[in-house]
C-alpha positions in Angstrom: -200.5 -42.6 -145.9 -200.1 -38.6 -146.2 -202.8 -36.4 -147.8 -202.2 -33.8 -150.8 -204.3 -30.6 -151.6 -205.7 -30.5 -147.8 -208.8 -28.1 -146.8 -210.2 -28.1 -143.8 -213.5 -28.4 -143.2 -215.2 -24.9 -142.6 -218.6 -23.0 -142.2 -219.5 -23.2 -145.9 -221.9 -19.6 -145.0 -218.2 -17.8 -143.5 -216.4 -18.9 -146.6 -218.8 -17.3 -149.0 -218.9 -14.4 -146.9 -216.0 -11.9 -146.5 -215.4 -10.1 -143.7 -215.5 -6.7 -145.3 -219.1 -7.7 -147.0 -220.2 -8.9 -143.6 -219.2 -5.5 -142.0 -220.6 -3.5 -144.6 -224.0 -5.1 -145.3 -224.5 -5.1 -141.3 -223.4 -1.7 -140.6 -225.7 -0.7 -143.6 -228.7 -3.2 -142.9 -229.0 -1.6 -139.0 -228.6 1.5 -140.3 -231.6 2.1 -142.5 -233.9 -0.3 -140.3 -233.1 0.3 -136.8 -232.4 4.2 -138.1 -233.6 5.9 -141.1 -236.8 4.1 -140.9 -238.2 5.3 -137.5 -236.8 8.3 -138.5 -238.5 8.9 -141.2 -241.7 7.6 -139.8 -240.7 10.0 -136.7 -240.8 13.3 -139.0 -244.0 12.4 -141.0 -245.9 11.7 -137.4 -244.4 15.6 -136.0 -243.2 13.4 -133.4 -241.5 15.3 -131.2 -237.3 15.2 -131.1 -237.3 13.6 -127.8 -239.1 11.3 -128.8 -238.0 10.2 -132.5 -234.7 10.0 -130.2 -236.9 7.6 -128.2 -237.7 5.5 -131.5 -234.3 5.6 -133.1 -232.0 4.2 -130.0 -235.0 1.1 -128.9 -235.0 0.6 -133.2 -231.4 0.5 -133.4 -231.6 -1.8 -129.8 -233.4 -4.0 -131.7 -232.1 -4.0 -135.5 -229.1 -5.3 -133.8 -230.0 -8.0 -131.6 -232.5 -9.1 -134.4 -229.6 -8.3 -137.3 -226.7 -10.5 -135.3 -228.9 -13.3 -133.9 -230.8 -14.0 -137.3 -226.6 -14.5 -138.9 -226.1 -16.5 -136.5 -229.1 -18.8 -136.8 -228.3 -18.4 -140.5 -225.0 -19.1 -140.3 -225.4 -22.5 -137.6 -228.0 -23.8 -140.5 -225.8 -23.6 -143.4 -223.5 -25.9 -141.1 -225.8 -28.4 -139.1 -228.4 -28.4 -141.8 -227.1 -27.2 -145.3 -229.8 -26.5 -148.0 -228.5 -29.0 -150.5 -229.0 -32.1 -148.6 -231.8 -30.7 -145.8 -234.1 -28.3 -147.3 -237.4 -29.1 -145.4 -235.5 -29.1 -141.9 -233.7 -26.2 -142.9 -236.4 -24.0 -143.4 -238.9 -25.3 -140.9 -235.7 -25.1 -138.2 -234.9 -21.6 -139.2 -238.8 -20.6 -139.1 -239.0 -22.1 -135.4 -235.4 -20.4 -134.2 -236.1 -17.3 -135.8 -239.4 -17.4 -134.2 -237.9 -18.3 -130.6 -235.4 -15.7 -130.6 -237.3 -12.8 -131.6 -239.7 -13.8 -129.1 -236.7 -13.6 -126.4 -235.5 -10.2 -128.0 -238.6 -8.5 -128.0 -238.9 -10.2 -124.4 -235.6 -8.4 -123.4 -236.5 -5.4 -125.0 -240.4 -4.9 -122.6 -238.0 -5.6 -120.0 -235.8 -3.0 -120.3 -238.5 -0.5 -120.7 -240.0 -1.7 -117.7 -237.2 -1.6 -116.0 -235.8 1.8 -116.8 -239.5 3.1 -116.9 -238.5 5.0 -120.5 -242.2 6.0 -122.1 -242.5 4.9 -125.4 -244.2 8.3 -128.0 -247.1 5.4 -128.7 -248.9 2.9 -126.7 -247.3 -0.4 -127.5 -248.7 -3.9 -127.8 -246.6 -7.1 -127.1 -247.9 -9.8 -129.5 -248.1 -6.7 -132.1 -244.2 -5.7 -131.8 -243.5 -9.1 -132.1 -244.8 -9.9 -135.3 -243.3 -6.6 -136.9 -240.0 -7.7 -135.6 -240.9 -10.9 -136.7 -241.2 -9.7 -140.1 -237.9 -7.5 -139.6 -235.9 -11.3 -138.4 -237.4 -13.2 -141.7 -236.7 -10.5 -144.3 -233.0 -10.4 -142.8 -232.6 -13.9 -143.0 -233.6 -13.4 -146.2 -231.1 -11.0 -147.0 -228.3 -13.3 -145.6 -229.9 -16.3 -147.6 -230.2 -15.0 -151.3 -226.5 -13.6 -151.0 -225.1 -16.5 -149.4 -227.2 -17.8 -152.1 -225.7 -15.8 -155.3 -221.7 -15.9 -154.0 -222.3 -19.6 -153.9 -223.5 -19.7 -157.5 -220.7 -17.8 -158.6 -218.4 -20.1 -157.2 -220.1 -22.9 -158.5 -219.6 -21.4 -162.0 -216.1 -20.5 -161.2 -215.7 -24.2 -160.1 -217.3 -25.7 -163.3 -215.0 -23.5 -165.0 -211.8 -24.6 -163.4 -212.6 -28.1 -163.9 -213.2 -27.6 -167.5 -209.5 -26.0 -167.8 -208.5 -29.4 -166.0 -209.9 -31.6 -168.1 -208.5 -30.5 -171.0 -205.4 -30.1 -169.2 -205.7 -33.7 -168.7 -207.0 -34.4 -172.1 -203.7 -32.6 -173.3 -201.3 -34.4 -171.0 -202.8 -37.8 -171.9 -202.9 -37.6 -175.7 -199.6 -35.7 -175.0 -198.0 -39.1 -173.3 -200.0 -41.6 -175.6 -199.2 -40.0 -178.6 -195.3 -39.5 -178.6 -192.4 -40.6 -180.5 -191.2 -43.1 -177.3 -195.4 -44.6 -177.4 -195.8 -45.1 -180.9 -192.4 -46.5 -181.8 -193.2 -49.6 -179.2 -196.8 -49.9 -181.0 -195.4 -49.7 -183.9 -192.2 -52.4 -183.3 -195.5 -54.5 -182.0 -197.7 -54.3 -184.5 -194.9 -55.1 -186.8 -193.7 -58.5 -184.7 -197.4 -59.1 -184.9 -197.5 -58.9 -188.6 -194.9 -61.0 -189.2 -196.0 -63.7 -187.1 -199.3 -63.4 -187.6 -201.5 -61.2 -189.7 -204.9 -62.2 -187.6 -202.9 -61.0 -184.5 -201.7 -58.4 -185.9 -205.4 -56.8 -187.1 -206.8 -57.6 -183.4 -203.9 -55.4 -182.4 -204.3 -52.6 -184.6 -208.3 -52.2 -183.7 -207.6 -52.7 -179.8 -205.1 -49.6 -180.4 -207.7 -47.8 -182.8 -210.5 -48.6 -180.0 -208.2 -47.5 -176.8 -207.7 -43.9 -178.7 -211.3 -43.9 -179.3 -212.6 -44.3 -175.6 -210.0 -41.8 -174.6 -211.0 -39.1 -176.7 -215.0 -39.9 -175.7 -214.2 -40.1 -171.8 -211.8 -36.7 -171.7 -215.5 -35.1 -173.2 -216.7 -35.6 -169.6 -216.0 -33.8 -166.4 -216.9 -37.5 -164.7 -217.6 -40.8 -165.9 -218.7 -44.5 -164.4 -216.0 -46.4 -162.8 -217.3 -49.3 -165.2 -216.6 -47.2 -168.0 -212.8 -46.2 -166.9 -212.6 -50.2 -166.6 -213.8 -50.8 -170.3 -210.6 -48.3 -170.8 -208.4 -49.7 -168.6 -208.8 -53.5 -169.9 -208.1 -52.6 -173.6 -205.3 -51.0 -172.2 -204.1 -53.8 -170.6 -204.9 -56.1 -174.1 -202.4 -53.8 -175.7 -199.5 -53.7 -172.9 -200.2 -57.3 -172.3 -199.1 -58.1 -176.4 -195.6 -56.0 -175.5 -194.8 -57.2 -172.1 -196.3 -60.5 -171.7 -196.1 -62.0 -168.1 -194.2 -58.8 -167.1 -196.9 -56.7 -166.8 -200.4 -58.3 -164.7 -203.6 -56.0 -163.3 -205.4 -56.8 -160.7 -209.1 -55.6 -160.3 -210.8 -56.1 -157.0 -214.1 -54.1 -157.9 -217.5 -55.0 -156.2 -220.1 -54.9 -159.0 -222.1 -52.4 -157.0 -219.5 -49.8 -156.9 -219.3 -49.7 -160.7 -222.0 -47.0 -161.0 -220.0 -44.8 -159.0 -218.2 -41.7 -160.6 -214.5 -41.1 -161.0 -212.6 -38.4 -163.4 -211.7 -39.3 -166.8 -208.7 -41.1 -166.8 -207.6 -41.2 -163.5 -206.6 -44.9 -163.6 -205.2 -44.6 -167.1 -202.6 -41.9 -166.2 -201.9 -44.1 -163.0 -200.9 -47.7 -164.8 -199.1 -45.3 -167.3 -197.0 -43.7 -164.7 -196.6 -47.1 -163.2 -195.0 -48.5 -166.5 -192.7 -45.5 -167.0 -191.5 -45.4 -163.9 -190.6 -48.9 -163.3 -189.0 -52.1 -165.2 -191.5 -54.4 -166.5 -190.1 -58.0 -167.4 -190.7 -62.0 -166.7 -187.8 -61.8 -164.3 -189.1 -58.9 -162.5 -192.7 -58.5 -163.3 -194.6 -54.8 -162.2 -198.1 -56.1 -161.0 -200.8 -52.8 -160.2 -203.8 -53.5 -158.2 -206.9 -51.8 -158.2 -209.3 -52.3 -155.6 -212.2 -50.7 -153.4 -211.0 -50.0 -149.6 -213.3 -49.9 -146.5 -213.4 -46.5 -146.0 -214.9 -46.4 -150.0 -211.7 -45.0 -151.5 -210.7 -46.3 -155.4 -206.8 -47.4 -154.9 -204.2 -48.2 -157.2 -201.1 -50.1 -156.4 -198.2 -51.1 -157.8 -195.2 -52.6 -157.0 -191.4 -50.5 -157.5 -189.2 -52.1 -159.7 -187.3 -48.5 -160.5 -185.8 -48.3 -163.5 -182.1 -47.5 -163.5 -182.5 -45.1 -166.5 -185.0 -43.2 -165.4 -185.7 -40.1 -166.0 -187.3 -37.2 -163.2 -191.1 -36.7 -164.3 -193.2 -33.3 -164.6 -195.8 -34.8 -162.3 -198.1 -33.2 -164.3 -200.1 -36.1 -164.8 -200.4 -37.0 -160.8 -201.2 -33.1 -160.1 -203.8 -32.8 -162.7 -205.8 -35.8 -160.8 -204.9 -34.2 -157.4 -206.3 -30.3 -159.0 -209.6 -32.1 -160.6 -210.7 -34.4 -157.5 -210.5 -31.2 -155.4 -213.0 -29.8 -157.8 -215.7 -32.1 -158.1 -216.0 -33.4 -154.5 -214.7 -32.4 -150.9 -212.2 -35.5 -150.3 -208.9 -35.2 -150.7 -206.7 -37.5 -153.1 -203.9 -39.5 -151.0 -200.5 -41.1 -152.0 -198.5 -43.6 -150.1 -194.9 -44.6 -151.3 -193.5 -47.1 -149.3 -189.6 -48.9 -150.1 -191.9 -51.3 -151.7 -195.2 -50.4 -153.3 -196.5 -47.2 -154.7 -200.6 -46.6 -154.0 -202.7 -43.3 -154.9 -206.1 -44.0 -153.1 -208.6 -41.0 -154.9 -212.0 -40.6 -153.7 -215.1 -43.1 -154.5 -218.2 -40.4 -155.4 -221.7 -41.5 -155.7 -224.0 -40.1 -158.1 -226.1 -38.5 -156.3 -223.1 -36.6 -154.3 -221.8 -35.4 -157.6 -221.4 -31.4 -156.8 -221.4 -30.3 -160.9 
């Protein structure tokens, strides 16, 4: 079984962060802590230049460390422990490793003044410098936070944006492929065997057609709907096939009752047994059977067997790209098709409610 429309998995912080943003918010962010602040606080003390000098390179020493550690922390959370599904751990494991590596920064930084013997302008105090850097590490992680924060809005609204312009995409292509000459001619030669064998049979028909029109035009409202609600669809649209190809056409559903809360996209299965009826000859002799079941790995299948049709003609694939373009939208599988010499299967995603992204 191939895969269609891959993405790999990545660090969902790097995605919503460009490179030139990264550089430029970091370049600026060190600059005005670890820079313009002591110096500014230099001038107003008539510190002396040495000294300001003094202030400025440990500040800048220190900005840094604090500016690329607190990303990364930031940046390893948003992977291990993404806000959406861990919010408590998030924050109290962010508070605790922002906490610990200040502590090692500020650490470093006595160390080095030891070490080199470099006199500070003011008597410092340990415990005291690290609760102002402290401060410095939670109000940069702060920073990195709410603009990880906004970009991802934006592409949330740019997301529920393009899924709109699929669903009427899909909403077009369906009515477009219901509603044609080639569709309504076969209803109507139907309905009118129907009438003349039997007027009772006939009105069954003709309110099992009005009904299937009506369920499309509700579900193709919705960005997602229940998987029992596509069946509902799906079963009058068998009724209706069933009436013009008898035992040529049969549909299988293999659907565990607790699976029928889940989500799917309007019309997925629809467009599927209709492809699987154009594509391929339908009759007693050689009958197309589609299956639709639940696999192990929780993926929604449908299967049909190929009896190609010598007349056929090439498709758009409109209809199987449309499913591909909306799945990708509303959750982070990945539709998969599998044509054998025998069988054709498209195996889309199962989502669960409360994994619904919209």
């Amino acid at each position: 079984m191939y895969q269609l429309n891959q993405n790999k998995d990545s660090d969902p912080f790097s995605t919503m962060w460009n490179r030139t943003t990264d550089i430029k918010i970091t370049t600026a962010g060190i600059l005005i802590v670890g820079g313009l602040t002591p110096l500014v606080i230099g001038l107003f003390s008539e510190y002396e230049v040495l000294d300001i000098l003094k202030m400025m390179g440990m500040a800048l020493l220190n900005t840094t460390l604090l500016w690329i550690g607190c990303r990364k922390i930031v940046t390893f959370l948003a992977k291990k422990l993404p806000w959406q599904d861990y919010p408590v751990k998030h924050l109290l494991a962010e508070l605790a490793l922002i906490g610990a590596y200040t502590l090692v920064v500020i650490s470093l930084l006595w160390l080095i003044l030891k070490v080199t013997g470099i006199t500070p302008p003011r008597e410092l105090h340990f415990w005291q410098e690290y609760a102002g850097s402290t401060f410095i590490s939670v109000i940069i992680s702060l920073l990195h936070e709410g603009i990880f924060f906004y970009q991802q809005w934006k592409a949330n609204l740019l997301r529920s944006e393009k899924l709109e312009k699929e669903n009427i995409a899909s909403r077009y292509e369906t009515l477009k492929n219901q509603v044609n000459p080639h569709f309504l001619f076969n209803s109507f030669n139907t309905l009118l065997t129907l009438i003349e064998e039997s007027k009772p049979a006939a009105i069954e028909y003709l309110e099992s057609l009005s009904g299937f029109y009506r369920q499309i035009l509700n579900s193709s409202e919705k960005s997602v709907i229940t998987l029992e609600e596509e069946l509902m669809t799906i079963k009058t649209y068998y009724d209706l096939q069933k009436v013009r190809f008898g035992e040529g056409f049969e549909l299988k559903i293999n659907i565990p009752d607790n699976y029928l809360s889940t989500l799917v996209a309007p019309l997925t299965l629809q467009m599927l047994i209709e492809n699987a009826l154009k594509h391929n000859t339908s009759s007693l002799k050689n009958p197309l059977t589609v299956e639709i079941e639940i696999t192990e790995s929780e993926y929604l299948t449908i299967r049909n067997n190929l009896n190609r049709r010598t007349d056929k003609q090439p498709g758009t694939k409109t209809g199987l790209q449309n499913i591909i373009n909306r799945y990708s939208l509303i959750c982070d599988k990945e539709v998969m098709i599998n044509a054998s010499g025998f069988h054709f299967t498209v195996a889309v995603p199962v989502i669960k409610a409360d994994g619904f992204q919209l």
